[in-house]
C-alpha positions, 0 to 999 in steps of 0.5 A, a space after each residue: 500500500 505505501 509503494 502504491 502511495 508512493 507510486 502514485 505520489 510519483 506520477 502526480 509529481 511527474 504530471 505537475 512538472 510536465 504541466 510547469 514545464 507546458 505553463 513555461 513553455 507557453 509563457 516563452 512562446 507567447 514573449 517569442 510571438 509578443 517580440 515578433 509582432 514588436 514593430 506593428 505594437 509600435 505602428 498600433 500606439 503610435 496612430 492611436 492617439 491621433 484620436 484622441 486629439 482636440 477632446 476634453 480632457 475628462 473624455 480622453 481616457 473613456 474614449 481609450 478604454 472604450 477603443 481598448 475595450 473593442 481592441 481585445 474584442 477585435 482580437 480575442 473575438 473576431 481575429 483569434 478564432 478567424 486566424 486559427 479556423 483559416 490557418 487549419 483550413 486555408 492558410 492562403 485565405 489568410 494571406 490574401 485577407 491581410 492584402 486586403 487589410 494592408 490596402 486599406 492602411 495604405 489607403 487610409 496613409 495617402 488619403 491623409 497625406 493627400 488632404 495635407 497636401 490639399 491644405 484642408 487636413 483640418 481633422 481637429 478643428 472642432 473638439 469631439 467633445 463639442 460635436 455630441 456623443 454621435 461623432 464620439 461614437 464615431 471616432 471610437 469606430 473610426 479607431 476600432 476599425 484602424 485598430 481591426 487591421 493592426 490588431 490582424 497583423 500582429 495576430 497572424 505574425 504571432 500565429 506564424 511564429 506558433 504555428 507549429 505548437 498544438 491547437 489548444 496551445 497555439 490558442 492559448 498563446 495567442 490569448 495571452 499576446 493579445 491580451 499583453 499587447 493590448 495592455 502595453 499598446 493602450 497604456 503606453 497611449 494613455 499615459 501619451 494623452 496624459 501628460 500634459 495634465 500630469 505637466 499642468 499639475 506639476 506646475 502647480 507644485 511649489 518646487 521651482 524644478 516641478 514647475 519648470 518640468 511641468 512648463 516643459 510637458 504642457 508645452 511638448 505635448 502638442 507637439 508630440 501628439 502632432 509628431 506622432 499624428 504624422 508617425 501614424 500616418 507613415 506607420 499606416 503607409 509602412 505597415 500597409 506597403 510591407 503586408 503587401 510585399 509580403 503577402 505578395 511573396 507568400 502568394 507565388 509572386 517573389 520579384 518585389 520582396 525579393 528586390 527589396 532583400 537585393 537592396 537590404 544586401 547592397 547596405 549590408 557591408 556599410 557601418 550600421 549595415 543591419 540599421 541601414 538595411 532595416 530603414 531600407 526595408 521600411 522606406 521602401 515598404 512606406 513607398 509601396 503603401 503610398 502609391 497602391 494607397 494612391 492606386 485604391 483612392 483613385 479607384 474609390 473616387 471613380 465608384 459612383 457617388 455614394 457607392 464608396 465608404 463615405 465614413 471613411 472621408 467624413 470620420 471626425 478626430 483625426 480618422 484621416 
């Protein structure tokens, strides 16, 4: 009876351990995939604050819980199943719904650069806050739309990195980065939108060093949001264009990627030569994006009017 005890106290620490080691397996797989999608997590905060642009303080943060909120529902709810579903059963259905998605964020980056250069890009001449809780709604829409896109990239390359691991394994994987990433993305952008309320209240402290570094964040902060409206665009441009190049490699069709590559290994022997080849990459990707964005405005103007999606022309607070 006691070597059974012992025995059986035997197996269970044998399973516990194997179920440790799954656990530690699943947390490295998750960092692996969270590490792999980094660059399009940058993209995702650096186009959402634009957003938030021109509203009431009080406003700011509910409307960034409200587009995290449908952020982790794009992914957890729409995107994860999705990905998985097609990644068991057509996996180049995935490939041609992300070309789908990179030409609507290479139309959404011309669009914008196009109204700039026209002069009337005048996304944030009237606060959201002012135009009632129907233009509200929509910009937070506006944002979970952008986001859907974004949020589909960083989910499938996090699904290319796990492809390999067991159904069950590679869903739970893929809910713990979506999760994590929504996380870091929209608390990185709430604390972007908020300091310049944390710089107001530092001026207002009796320590001349707090006030001259709160000066300092209340004056930055317009410019930062400004700089990082622009970041968003050209995200928006490089995110769309390498989606396509990508995809278009995966598709059969290897000329442009492999033109890009070419390019990267004729930087590769300068100083910095991997820095080089990476801005190479990306400027090339941002120019693909900015003339199929082109391409796809040019073919929604010729729709017949009221035939083409007019929220995306009409979309307040920094939805262009």
């Amino acid at each position: 009876m006691a070597g059974g005890l012992v025995g059986l106290f035997d197996d269970v620490a044998a399973l516990a351990k194997l179920a440790a080691s799954s656990i530690d397996d699943v947390g490295a797989a998750a960092g692996r995939a969270s590490m792999k999608a980094a660059g399009v997590v940058v993209d995702d905060a650096a186009v959402t604050p634009q957003y938030v642009q021109g509203l009431a303080a009080e406003r700011e943060l509910p409307i960034i819980k409200k587009i995290a909120r449908g952020s982790l529902l794009n992914k957890l709810a729409f995107i994860l199943p999705a990905a998985i579903l097609l990644s068991e059963i057509a996996p180049t259905l995935v490939e041609i719904i992300l070309i789908c998605g990179g030409s609507f964020l290479a139309y959404e980056g011309a669009h914008k650069i196009l109204h700039a250069l026209a002069g009337d890009d005048h996304d944030h001449d009237v606060p959201v806050a002012m135009v009632g809780p129907e233009a509200e709604a929509a910009t937070v829409t506006g944002a979970v739309r952008t986001d859907f896109i974004l949020s589909a990239e960083i989910m499938v390359i996090s699904l290319k990195e796990v492809i390999e691991e067991p159904l069950v394994t590679r869903g739970i994987i893929l809910a713990i980065v979506a999760v994590l990433i929504t996380v870091v993305v929209y608390g990185a952008v709430a604390l972007i939108v908020k300091m310049d309320d944390v710089g107001l209240r530092m001026a207002q402290s009796d320590s001349e060093s707090s006030q001259r570094t709160g000066r300092s964040l209340v004056a930055a902060m317009p410019k930062v949001l400004k700089t990082l409206s622009v970041v968003g665009t050209a995200a928006m441009l490089w995110v769309g264009g390498h989606i396509l190049l990508v995809g278009a490699e995966e598709l059969g069709w290897h000329f442009p990627y492999d033109a890009v590559h070419d390019a990267e290994y004729a930087v590769a022997d300068l100083p910095l030569g991997g820095l080089v080849g990476w801005s190479v990459n990306t400027l090339i990707s941002a120019v693909v994006g900015f003339f199929w964005g082109l391409i796809v405005v040019g073919a929604v103007a010729s729709l017949p009017k009221g035939s083409h999606p007019a929220e995306l022309d009409d979309a307040p607070a920094g939805h262009h």
